[in-house]
N, C-alpha and C positions, 0 to 999 in steps of 0.2 A: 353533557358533561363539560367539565371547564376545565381547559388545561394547559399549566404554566409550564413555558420551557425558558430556563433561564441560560441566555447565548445563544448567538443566531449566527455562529458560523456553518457549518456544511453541513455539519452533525443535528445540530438543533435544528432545522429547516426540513431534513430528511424527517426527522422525525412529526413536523408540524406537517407535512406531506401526509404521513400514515392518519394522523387524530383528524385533518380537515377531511379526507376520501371519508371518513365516518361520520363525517356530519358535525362533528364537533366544534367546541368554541375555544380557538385557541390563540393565548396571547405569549409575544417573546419577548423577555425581556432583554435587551441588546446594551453593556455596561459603554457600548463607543457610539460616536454621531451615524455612524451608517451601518447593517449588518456583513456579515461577511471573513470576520477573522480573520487569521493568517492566507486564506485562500486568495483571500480578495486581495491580499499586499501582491500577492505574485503574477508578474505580468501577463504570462501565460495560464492563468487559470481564473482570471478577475472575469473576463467574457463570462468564462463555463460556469461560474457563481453567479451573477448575474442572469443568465439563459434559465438556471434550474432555480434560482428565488421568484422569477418572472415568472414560474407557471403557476403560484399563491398567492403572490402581492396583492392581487386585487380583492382575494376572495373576501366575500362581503362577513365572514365568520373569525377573519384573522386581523388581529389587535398588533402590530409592532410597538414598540415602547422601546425610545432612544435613547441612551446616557440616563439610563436609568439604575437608581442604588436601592438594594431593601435595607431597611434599619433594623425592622422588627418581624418577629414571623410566630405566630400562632394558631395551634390546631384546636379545633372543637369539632367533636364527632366526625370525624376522617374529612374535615371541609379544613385545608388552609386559608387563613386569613394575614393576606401580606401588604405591608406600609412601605411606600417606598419615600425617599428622601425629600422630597414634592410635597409630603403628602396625601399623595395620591394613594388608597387604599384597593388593592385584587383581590380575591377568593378564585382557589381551584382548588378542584376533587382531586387532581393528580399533578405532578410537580416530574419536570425533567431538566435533571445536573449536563448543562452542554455548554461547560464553561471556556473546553479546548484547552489549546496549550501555549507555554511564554515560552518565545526565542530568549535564550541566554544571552545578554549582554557582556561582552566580553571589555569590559572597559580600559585593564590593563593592556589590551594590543590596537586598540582600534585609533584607526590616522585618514587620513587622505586618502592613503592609497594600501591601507590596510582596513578593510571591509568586511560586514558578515555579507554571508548569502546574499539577505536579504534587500542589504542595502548596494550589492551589487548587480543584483538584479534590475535595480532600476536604472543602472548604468547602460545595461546591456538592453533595455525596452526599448525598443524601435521608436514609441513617442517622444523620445529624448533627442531624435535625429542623429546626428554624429560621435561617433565614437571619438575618445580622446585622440589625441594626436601621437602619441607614444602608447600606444595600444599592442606593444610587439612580444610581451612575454609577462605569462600569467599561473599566479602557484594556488592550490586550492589546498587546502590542509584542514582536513576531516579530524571529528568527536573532538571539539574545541567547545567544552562545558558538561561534555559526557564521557561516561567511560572512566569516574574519575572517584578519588577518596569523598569528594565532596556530593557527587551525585555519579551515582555508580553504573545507572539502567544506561541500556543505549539506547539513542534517541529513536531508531528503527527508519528514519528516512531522509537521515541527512548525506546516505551513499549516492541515493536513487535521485535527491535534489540536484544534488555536484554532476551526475552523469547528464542529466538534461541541463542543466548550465552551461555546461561543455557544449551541449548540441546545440542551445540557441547560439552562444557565441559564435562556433563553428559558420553557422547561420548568417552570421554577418562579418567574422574576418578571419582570419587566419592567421593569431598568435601562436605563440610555440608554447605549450600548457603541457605543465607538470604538476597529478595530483599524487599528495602527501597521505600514506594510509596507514592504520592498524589494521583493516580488514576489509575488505570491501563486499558489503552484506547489501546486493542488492535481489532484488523481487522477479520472477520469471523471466519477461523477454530482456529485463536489462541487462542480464546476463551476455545474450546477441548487443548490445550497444555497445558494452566494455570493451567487445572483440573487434567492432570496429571501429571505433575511437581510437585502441592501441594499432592497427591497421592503419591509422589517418596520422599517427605517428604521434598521439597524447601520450603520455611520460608518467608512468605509475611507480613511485617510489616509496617501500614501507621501511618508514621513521618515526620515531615514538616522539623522541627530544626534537625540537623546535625554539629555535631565536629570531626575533623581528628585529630590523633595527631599520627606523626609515627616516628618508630623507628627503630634500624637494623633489628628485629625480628618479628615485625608485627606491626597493626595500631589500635591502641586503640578508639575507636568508641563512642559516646557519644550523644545521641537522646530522645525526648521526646515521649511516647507514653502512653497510661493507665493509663495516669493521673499522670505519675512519670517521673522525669527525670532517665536514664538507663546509662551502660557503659558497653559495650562489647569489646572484644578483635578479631580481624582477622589479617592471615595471610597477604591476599589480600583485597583489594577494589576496585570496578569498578566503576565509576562516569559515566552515560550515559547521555553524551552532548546533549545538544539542537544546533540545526539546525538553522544560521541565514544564512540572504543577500550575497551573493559574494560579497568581496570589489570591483571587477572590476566591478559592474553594475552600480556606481554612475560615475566613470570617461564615461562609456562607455550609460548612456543615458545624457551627454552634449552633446558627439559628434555626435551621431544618432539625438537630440533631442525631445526622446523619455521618460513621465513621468515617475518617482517612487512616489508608497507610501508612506506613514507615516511611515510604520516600512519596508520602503529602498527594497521593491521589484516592480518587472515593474506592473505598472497598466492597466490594461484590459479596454480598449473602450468597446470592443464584447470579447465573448471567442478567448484566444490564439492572443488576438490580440492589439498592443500598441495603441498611438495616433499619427503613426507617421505610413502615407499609405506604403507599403510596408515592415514595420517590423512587423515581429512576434516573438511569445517569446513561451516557453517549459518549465516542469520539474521544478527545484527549481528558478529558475529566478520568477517563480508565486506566492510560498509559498513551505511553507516543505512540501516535499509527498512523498512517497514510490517509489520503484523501480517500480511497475507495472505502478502507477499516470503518474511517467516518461516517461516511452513508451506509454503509448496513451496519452499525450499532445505532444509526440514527433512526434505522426504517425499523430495527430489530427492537426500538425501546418505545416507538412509537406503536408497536404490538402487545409491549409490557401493560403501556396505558390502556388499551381497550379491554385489554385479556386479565393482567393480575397473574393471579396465579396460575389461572389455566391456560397461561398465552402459548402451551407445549401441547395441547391437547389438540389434535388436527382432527378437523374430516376427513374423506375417504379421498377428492379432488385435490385437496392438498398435500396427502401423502404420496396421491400416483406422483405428483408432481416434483416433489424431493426426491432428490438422488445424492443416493453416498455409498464407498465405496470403502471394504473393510481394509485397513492399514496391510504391509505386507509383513507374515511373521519371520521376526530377524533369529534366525536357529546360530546361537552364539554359546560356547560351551569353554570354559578355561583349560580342558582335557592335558590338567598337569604341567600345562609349562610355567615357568617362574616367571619369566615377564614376557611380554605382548606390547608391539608397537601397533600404534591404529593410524593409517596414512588417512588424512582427510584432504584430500586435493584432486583434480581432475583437471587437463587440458580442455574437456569437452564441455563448450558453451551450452550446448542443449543440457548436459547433466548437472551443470553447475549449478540450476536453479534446486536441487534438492541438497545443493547446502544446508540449508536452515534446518529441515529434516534430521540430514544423516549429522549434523552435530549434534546437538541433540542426543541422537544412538548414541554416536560413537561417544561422547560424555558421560551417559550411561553407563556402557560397559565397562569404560576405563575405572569406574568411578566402583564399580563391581568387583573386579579387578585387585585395585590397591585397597578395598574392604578383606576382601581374602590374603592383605599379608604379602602381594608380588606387587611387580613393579609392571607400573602403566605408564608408557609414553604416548604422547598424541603429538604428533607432527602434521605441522597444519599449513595449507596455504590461505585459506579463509576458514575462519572459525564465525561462522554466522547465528549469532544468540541476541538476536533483537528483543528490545524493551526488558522481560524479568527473566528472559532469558539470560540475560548475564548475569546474575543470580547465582544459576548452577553453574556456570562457570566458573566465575570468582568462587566458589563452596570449595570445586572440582581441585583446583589449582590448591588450596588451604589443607584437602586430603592429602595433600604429594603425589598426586599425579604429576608427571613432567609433561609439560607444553612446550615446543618447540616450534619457533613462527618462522619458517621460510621466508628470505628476503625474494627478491625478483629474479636472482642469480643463480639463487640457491639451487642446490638437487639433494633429493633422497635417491641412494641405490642400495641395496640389498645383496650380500653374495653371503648365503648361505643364514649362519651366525650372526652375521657383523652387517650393524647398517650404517651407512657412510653419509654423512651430510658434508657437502664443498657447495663453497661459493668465494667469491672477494672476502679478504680477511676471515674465513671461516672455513675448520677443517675441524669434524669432530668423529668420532667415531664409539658406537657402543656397541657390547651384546645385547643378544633378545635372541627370544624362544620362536616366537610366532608373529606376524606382520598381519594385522587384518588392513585391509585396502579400500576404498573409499570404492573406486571401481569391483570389487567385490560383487557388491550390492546392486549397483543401477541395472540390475537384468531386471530385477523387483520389481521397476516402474515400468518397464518395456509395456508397449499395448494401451498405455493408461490414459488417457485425452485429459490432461488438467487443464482446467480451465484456465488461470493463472499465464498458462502458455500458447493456448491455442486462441483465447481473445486476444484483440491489440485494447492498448492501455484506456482511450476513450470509453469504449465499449465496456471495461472493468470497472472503469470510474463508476459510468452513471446508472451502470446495472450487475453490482457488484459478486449477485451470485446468478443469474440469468443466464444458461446456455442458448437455451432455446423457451421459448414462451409455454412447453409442454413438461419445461426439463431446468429444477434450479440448483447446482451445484453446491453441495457443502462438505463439511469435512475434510479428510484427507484426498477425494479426490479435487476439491476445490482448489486447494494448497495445501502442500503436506507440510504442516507445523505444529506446533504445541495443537495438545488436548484440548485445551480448554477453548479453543476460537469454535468446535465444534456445534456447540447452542447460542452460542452468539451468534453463527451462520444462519442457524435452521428459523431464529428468530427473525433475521434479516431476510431472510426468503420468503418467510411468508408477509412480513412488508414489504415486501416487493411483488405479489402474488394481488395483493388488496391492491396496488397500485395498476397493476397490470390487467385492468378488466376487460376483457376480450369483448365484450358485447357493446362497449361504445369506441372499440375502435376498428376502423376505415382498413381493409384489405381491398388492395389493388385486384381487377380481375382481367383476365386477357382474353380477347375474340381471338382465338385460335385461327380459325378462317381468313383473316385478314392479318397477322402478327407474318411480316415480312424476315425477320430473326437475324435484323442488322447489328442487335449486341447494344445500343444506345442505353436500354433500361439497367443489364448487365453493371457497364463501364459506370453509368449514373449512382447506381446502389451504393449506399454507405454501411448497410448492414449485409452486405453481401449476399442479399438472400434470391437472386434471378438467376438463376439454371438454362442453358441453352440447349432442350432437347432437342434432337433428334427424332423425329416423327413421319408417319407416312402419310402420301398425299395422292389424291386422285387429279389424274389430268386431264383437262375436259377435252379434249382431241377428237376428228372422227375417225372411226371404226373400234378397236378391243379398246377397255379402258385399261390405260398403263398405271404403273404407281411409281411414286418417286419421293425421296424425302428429303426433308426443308427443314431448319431450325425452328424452334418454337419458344419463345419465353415462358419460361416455369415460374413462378413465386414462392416461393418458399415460406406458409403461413407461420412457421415455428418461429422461423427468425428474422421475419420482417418485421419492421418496428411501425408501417403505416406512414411512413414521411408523405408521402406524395409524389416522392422525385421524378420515379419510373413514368408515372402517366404525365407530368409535367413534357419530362424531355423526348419520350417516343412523337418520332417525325411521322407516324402514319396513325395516331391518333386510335389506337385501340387498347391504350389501356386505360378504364377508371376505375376509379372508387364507388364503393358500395358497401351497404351496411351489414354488417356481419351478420 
């Protein structure tokens, strides 16, 4: 089978990953001089694009095609036949949309020393050598092209981009950084980052209205918050764009004849999959999603291709091997009162990460609520509704439910009746029946190993639903969010499963007998899968034979990934590889 993926950023290659492991012939068609996308601009992730292109580059089955344009595109009995600007004519049996996504250009604010992300990022790359000389104070100001009349969705990772910004920077100097927010909708463990960032003394200030005004010396800043308009002075300023459409997916679903949305991304019949039999579609072509979203709709479309319709139909190996876990039931009842405040906030960083979840609910109910005729409040410290998520949102707010957005200052307190919101410039007060509480709920999660929080973020990148090589995470125990990521997972898993075949890879084995249980293999592991048992031991002494026990190195075959390290770096030379 022949099969075109057109885009060769993370998505597309994830997915050329799944059709080459089948044998297949597959060509990318890449619209820039080198593959790679957005991923490859970013300092810190060009390596990792790079390391995961290089394990296909060679394969003597895979076609790259550079700065390449289709004109024309026609089907004849389910075989496309596509012309590109060259001349150059392709045929494939199947077609996959991984066109990714365009950083907004924000034209009216950009200077010298007013910058997106992206192009601050390159400020901050270490191959640039020296940092400015007046490097001493830096403003980052979030959903700059999203969140807006003009483009509504939120971009879903331009929170999670700013917090590691922050951390390379931090990395290299130590300016005094104040970020600018509506929400801060970040993903599992960034949750623990925010906390210590605001620890390391980074400056989170929520303000909607925003003024630049720069000059050769720095950018005079001017923002509403505490009930005052403010004017501050920085060096630098960082603007983190929102994430729209590729302009190539409107030329290029004429010619497939395959729908877009309302806000210009491909529309989904079934997961991963158009209205037009044989195409499929990945990654930012869908909505804005993260580097990890990427690779499993890339590995999950790359199973579209093999499978078609039946890509849901598993054997019995692959179902032992999915794991999901049923959502918790939220027992929510209006039992008569006239109106109900719902607090979505929590101090706790570990809880914080089912934001994205409990808004969601708590949007829900309110929205149930003010159907039944009372009044719904929702007081929020983070309202986290990434990509169509804010969708229901904006719906939510156009019902009259009342949203209330906590500045940094602010408090909710409750006595009885009356709930009280103070801060700087802000003293309100109303009635309400009943208070439902964000903390309420998180007993619900207690026990629940999500993945999302027990991997660290490498580990999520390149193996995105992967607990264990016996065990692949989807659904709500994966990440508890929308519905709908649930089959995009399961699809992603089992491209990940065809990737992961246990029988050509190399498990380390240990002589017991000779493993002296110094820890080397241990502290070496990146997948943290060496255990230091505890074991008994005979001592060869004369007279009674004594016992005595010694540490032993363990492997952990679930969650070793076969590096090598371990038998590299053991000083007593008894660990190698062997064939499974």
């Amino acid at each position: 089978m022949k099969v075109l993926i057109i885009g060769g950023g993370i998505g597309g290659i994830s997915a050329a990953k799944v059709a080459l492991k089948e044998n297949h012939i597959v060509t990318i068609l890449e619209s820039s001089a080198e593959p790679g996308g957005i991923m490859a601009r970013i300092a810190n992730c060009r390596i990792g694009f790079k390391t995961f292109f290089d394990e296909i580059r060679d394969n003597p089955r895979l076609t790259v095609i550079r700065e390449g344009k289709i004109t024309s595109v026609e089907k004849k009995d389910k075989l496309f036949a596509v012309t590109l600007e060259n001349g150059q004519s392709l045929t494939a049996d199947k077609v996959v949309i991984a066109t990714g996504l365009s950083p907004y250009d924000p034209v009216e604010y950009k200077g010298k020393r007013v910058m997106t992300s992206l192009e601050y990022d390159q400020v901050i790359d270490q191959r640039q050598g020296e940092l400015p000389g007046d490097f001493n104070k830096v403003g980052f100001f979030l959903c700059v092209g999203s969140r807006s009349k003009e483009f509504p969705l939120c971009s879903s990772v331009c929170c999670s981009y700013t917090i590691r910004e922050i951390k390379w920077t931090l990395q290299r100097a130590k300016p005094e950084i104040k970020v600018f927010y509506n929400d801060l909708r970040f993903f599992g463990q960034e949750f623990y980052m925010e906390k210590v960032y605001r620890d390391a003394g980074v400056t989170f200030i929520r303000a909607n209205s925003r003024y630049f005004e720069e000059d050769d010396t720095g950018v005079t800043v001017r923002y509403f918050a505490g009930g005052e308009l403010k004017e501050e002075r920085f060096n630098y300023v960082v603007l983190a764009v929102g994430l729209r459409p590729n302009p190539q997916l409107e030329p290029l679903s004429k010619l497939f004849g395959f729908s877009l949305n309302e806000f210009g991304f491909v529309k989904e019949t079934e997961p991963l999959t158009t209205d037009v039999e044989g195409v499929y579609v990945c990654g930012g072509a869908l909505e804005p999603m993260n580097i990890k979203d990427s690779i499993l709709t890339g590995f999950g479309a790359g199973v579209r291709v093999l499978k078609g319709a039946n890509s849901l139909q598993q054997n019995s190996a692959v179902n032992e091997r999915l794991y999901k876990e049923p959502e918790p039931e939220f027992s929510f009842t209006e039992n008569g009162s006239k109106s109900c405040l719902f607090y979505l906030g929590t101090d706790d960083a570990g809880a914080a990460m089912y934001y994205e979840y409990m808004s969601s609910k708590f949007i829900s109910m309110a929205r149930d609520v003010a159907r039944a005729g009372k009044t719904a409040y929702v007081v929020t410290k983070n309202m986290v509704t990434p990509s169509y998520g804010e969708i229901a949102y904006e719906e939510a707010r156009r019902e009259g439910i009342i949203f209330i957005h906590l500045e940094e200052e602010d408090r909710l307190s409750v006595n009885g009746s009356l709930a009280h919101i103070t801060g700087p410039g802000r003293d309100l007060q109303f009635d309400i029946d009943r208070v439902i509480s964000f903390d309420d709920y998180v007993k619900l999660f207690h026990d629940r190993e999500f993945l999302s929080v027990y991997r660290s973020e490498p580990q999520l990148r390149w193996n995105p639903t992967k607990w264990g090589r016996k065990k692949y995470h989807v659904g709500f125990i994966r990440h508890p969010r929308d519905p709908r990521w649930e089959t995009r997972e399961v699809l992603g898993a089992i491209g990940e499963m065809l990737l992961d075949d246990e029988e050509e890879r190399l498990f380390p084995q240990v002589n017991d007998e000779r493993c002296s249980g110094c820890g080397s293999c241990k502290e070496a592991c990146p997948a943290s899968a060496i255990d230091l048992l505890i074991q008994e031991r005979q001592i060869s002494i004369f007279g009674p034979i004594p016992m005595s026990s010694a540490p032993i190195a363990h492997i952990k075959e679930d969650t070793c990934i076969g590096c090598g390290l371990c038998a590299s770096t053991c000083p007593s030379d008894v660990i190698t590889l062997e064939q499974k």
